[in-house]
N, C-alpha and C positions, 0 to 999 in steps of 0.2 A: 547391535546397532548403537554408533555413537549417537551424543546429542542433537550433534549439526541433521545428524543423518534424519534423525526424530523430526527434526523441523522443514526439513527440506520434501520429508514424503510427502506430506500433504499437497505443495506445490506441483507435483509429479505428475497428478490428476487436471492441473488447469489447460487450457485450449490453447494454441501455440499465442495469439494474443494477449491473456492474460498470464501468460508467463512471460513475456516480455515488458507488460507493466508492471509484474510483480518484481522482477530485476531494477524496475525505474526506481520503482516506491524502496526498495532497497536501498539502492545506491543516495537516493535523499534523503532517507532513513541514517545513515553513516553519516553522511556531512551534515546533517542536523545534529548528530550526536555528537560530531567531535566540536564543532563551532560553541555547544554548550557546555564541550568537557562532561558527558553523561555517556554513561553504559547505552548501546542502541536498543535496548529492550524496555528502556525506561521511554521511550519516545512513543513510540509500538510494538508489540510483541511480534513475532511472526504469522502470530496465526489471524490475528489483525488485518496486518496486510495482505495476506491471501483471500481474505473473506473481502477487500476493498477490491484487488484485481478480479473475484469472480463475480462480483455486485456491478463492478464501475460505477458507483454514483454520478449524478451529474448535476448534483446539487448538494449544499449544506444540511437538506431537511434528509436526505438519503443518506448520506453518511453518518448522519445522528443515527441509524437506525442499527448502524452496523457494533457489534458486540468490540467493545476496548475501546469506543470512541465516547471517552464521556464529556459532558458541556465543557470542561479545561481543555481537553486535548482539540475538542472542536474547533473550539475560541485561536487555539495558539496556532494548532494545524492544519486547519479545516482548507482554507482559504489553499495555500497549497497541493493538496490532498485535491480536490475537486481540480486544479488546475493541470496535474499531472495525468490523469485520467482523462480531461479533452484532448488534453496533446498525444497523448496513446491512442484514442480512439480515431486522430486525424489522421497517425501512422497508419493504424493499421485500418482504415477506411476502404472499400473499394474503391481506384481510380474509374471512371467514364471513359 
């Protein structure tokens, strides 16, 4: 099993919701990397943001809690991170 392969099992496990978040946190993962000209593992690791899609925080003090977010990355990505997580949770909300 390649690398990608290694990183991607884990994800394999999350609920059809939190694999669609995990895809979000991805894809802003990447354009936050290239915008800074950085490796995207230097942003967050993977296993980061699968532990962010299977938690969804919904606050700054929740994602403090989660393992590879520390006070820097809080500070710089917090505020995003929590905001992609309500707009996931809107999508995939029960309609009425």
């Amino acid at each position: 099993m390649g690398p990608r392969n290694l990183a991607s099992a884990p994800a394999a496990d999350l609920d059809p919701a939190a694999k669609a978040l995990w895809e979000a946190l991805r894809a802003w993962r990447l354009d936050e990397a290239h915008r800074q000209e950085l490796p995207s593992y230097v942003i967050f690791h993977d296993a980061t943001l699968i532990e962010v899609s299977r938690r969804r925080p919904a606050s700054l003090a929740a994602l403090a809690k989660i393992p590879g977010v520390g006070r820097t990355k809080l500070e710089r990505y917090g505020d995003a991170l929590v905001a992609l997580v309500a707009a996931s949770s809107l999508k995939n909300s029960p309609r009425a």
